[in-house]
C-alpha positions as protocol buffer text, in pm:
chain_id: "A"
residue {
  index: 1
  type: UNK
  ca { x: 689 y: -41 z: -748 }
}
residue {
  index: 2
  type: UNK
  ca { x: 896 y: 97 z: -460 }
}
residue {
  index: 3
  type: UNK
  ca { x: 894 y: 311 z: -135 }
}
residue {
  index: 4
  type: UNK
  ca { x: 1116 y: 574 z: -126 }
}
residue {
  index: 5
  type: UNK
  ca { x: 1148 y: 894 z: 133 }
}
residue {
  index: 6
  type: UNK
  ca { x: 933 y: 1158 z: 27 }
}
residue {
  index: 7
  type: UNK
  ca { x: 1045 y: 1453 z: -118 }
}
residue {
  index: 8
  type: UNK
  ca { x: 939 y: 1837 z: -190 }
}
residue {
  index: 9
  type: UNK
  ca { x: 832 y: 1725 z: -531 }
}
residue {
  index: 10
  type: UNK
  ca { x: 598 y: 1456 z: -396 }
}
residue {
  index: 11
  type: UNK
  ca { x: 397 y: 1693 z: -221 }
}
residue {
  index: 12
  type: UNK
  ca { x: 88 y: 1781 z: -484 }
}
residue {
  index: 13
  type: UNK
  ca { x: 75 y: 1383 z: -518 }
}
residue {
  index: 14
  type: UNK
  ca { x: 74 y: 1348 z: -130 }
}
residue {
  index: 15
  type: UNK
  ca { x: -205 y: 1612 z: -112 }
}
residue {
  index: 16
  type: UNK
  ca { x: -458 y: 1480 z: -378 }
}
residue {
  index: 17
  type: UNK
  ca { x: -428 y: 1128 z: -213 }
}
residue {
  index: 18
  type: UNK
  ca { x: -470 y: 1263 z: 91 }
}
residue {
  index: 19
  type: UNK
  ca { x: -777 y: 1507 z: -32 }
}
residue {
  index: 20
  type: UNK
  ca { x: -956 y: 1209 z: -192 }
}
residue {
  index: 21
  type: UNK
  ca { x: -915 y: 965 z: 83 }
}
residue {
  index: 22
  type: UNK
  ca { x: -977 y: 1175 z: 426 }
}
residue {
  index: 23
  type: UNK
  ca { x: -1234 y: 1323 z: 513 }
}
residue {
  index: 24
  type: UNK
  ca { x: -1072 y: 1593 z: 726 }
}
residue {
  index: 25
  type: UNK
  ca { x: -776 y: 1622 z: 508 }
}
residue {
  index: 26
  type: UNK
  ca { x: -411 y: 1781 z: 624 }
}
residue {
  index: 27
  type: UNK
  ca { x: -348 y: 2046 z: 515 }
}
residue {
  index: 28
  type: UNK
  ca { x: -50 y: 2176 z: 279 }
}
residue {
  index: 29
  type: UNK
  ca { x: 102 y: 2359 z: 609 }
}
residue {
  index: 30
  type: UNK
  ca { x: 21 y: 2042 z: 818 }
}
residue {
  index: 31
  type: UNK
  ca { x: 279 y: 1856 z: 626 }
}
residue {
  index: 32
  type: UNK
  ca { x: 539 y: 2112 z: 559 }
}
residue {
  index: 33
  type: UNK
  ca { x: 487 y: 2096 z: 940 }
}
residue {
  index: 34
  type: UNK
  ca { x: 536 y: 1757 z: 1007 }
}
residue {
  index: 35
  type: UNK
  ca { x: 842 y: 1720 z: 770 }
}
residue {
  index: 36
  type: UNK
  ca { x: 1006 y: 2050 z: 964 }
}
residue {
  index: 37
  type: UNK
  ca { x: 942 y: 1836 z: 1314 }
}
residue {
  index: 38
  type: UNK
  ca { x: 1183 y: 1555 z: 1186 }
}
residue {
  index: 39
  type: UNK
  ca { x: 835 y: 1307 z: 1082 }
}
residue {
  index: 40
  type: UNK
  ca { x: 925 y: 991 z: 858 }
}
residue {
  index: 41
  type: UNK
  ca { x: 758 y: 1041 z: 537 }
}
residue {
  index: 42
  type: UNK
  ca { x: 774 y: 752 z: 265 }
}
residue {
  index: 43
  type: UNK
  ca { x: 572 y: 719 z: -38 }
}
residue {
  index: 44
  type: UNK
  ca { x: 478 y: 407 z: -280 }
}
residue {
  index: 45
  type: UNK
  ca { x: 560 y: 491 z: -668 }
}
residue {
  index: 46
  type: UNK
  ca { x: 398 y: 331 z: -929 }
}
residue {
  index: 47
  type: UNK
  ca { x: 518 y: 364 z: -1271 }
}
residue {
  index: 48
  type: UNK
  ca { x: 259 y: 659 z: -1343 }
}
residue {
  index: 49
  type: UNK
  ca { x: 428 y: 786 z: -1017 }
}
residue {
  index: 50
  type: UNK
  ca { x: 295 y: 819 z: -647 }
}
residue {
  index: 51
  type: UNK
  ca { x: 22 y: 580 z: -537 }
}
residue {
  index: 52
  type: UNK
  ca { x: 49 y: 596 z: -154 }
}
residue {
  index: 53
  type: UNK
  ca { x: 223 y: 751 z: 163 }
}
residue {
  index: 54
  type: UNK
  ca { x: 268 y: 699 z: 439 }
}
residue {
  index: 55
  type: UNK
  ca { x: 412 y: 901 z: 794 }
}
residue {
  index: 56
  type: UNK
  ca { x: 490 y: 832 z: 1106 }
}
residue {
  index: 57
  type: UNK
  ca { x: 692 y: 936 z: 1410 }
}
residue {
  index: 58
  type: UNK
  ca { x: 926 y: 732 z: 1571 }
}
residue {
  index: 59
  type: UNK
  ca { x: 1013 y: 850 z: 1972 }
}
residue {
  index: 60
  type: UNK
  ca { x: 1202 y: 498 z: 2022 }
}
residue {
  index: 61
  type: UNK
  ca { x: 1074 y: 244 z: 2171 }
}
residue {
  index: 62
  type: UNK
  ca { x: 800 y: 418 z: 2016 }
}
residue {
  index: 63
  type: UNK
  ca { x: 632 y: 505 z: 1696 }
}
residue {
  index: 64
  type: UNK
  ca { x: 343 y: 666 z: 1579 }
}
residue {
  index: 65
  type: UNK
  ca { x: 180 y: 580 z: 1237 }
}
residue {
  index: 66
  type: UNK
  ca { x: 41 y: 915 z: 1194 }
}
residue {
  index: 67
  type: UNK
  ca { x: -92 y: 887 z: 828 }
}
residue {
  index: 68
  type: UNK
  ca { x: -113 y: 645 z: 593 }
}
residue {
  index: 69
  type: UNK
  ca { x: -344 y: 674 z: 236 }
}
residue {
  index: 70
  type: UNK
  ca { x: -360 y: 491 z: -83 }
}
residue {
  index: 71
  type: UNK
  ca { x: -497 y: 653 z: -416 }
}
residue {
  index: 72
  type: UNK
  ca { x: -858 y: 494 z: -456 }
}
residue {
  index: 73
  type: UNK
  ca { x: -784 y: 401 z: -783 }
}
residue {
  index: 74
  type: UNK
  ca { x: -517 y: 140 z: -631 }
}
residue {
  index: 75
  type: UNK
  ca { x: -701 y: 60 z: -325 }
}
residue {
  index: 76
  type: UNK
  ca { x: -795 y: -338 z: -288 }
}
residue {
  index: 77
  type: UNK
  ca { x: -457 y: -443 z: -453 }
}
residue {
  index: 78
  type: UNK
  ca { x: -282 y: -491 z: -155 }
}
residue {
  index: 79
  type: UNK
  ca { x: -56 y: -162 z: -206 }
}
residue {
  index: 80
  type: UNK
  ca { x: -178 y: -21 z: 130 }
}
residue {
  index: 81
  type: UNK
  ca { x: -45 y: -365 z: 331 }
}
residue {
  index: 82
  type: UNK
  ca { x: 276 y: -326 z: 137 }
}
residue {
  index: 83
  type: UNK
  ca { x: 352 y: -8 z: 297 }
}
residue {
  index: 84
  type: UNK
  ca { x: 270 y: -39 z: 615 }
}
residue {
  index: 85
  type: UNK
  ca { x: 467 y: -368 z: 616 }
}
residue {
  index: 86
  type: UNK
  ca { x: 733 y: -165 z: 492 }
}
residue {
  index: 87
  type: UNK
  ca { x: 648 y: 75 z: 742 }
}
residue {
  index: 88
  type: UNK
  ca { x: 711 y: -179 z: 987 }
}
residue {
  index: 89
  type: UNK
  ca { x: 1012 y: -290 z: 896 }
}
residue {
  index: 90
  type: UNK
  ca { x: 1181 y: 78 z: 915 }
}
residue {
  index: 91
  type: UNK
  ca { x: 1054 y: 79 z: 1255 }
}
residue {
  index: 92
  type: UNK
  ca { x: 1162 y: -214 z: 1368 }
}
residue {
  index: 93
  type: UNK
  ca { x: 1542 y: -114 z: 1232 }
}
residue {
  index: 94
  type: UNK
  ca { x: 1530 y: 169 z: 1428 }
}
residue {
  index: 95
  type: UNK
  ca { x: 1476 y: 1 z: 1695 }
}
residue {
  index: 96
  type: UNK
  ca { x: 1123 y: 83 z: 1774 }
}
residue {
  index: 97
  type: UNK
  ca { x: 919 y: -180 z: 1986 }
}
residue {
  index: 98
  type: UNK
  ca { x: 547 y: -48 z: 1954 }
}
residue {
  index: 99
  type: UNK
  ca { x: 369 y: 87 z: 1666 }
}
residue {
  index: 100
  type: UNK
  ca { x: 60 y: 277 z: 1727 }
}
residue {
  index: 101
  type: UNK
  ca { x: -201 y: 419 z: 1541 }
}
residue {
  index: 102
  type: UNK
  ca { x: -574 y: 555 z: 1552 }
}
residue {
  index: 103
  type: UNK
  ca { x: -855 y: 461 z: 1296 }
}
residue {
  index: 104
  type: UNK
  ca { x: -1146 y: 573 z: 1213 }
}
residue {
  index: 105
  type: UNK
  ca { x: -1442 y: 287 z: 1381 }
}
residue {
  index: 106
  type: UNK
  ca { x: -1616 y: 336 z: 1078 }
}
residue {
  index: 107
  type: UNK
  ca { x: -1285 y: 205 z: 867 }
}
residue {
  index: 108
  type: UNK
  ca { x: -1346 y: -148 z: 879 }
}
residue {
  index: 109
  type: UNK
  ca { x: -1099 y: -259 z: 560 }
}
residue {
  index: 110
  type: UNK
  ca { x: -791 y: -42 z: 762 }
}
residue {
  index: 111
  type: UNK
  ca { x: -889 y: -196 z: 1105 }
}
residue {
  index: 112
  type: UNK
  ca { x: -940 y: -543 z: 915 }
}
residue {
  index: 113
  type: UNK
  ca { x: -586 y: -500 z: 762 }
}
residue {
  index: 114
  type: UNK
  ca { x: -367 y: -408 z: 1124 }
}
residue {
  index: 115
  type: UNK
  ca { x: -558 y: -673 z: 1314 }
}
residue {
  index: 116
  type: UNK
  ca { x: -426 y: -955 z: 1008 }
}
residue {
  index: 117
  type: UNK
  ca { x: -55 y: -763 z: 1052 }
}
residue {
  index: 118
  type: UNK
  ca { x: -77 y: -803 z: 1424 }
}
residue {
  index: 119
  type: UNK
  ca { x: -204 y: -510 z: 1543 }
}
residue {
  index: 120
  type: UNK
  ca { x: -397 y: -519 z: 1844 }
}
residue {
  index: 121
  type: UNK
  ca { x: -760 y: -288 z: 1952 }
}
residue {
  index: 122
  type: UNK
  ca { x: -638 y: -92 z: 2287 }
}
residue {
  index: 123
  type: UNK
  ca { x: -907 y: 149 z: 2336 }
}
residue {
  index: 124
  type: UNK
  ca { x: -1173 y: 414 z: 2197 }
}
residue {
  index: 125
  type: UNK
  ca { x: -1112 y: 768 z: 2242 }
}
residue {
  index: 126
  type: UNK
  ca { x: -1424 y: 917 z: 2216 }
}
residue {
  index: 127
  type: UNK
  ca { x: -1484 y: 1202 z: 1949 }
}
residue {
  index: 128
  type: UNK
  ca { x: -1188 y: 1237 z: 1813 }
}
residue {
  index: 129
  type: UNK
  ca { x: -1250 y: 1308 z: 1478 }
}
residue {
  index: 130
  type: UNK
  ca { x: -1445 y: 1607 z: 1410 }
}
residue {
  index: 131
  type: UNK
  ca { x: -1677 y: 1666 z: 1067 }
}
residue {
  index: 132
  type: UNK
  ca { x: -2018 y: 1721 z: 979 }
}
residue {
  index: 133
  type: UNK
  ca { x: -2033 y: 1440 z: 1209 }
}
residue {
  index: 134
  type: UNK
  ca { x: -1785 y: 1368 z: 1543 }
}
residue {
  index: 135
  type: UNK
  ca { x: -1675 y: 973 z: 1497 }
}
residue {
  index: 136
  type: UNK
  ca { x: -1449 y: 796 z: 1751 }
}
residue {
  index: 137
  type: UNK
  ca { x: -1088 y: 694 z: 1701 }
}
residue {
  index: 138
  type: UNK
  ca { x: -1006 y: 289 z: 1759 }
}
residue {
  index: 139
  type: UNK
  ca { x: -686 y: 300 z: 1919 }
}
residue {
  index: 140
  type: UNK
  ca { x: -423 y: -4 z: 1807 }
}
residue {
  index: 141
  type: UNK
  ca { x: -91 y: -126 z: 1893 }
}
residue {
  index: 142
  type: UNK
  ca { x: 203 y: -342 z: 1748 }
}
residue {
  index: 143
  type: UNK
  ca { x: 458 y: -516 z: 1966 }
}
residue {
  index: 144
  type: UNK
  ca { x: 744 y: -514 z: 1706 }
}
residue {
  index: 145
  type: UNK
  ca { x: 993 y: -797 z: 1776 }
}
């Protein structure tokens, strides 16, 4: 396995992990978007190709994990720690000194994973994600050192 900046041809993989594991997926033009903005975009390959992705936005100090998805078929196997450790690590080479994300409250495995990689529970912003049914966003922080 390895991460690797995304590329044009990763896109289809990008979207069918990301349709099968959001429930208010991007959109095609959402990430053309956020690759024209300058957005980090890395993906995990597998030998049967991409498994994962991740994106984020680093305004140093700063960064913001913006997405971050694994395939379901390769979820539980650790693949999703592996890149955001990764994830972490280009950050902190850049010279970023807090990572931030939101999460689903409802996502207890991805809120169980940043708090056991250091990430720490800031705040809830109320209704933030929107659906059949509004849920709350659990906001979280890493002081990268």
């Amino acid at each position: 396995m390895k991460i690797r900046p995304s590329s044009s041809d990763d896109l289809s993989a990008i979207l069918k992990i990301e349709s099968l594991t959001n429930q208010i997926p991007w959109t095609k033009q959402q990430f053309l978007s956020s690759e024209e903005v300058g957005h980090y975009s890395v993906v995990l390959e597998a030998v049967e190709g991409v498994i994962a992705f991740a994106i984020y936005s680093p305004i140093i100090p700063e960064s913001h994990l913006l997405n971050i998805a694994v395939a379901p078929s390769h979820q539980g196997q650790g693949h999703g720690r592996y890149l955001l450790q990764k994830v972490i690590l280009q950050n902190k080479t850049l010279g970023v000194q807090s990572l931030t994300l939101e999460v689903r409250v409802s996502n207890r495995s991805a809120i169980a994973m940043y708090e056991s990689e250091g990430f720490l529970k800031d705040a809830i912003r109320p209704n933030y994600y929107s659906g059949k049914t509004r849920e709350d966003a659990l906001l979280m922080s890493l002081a990268i050192k």
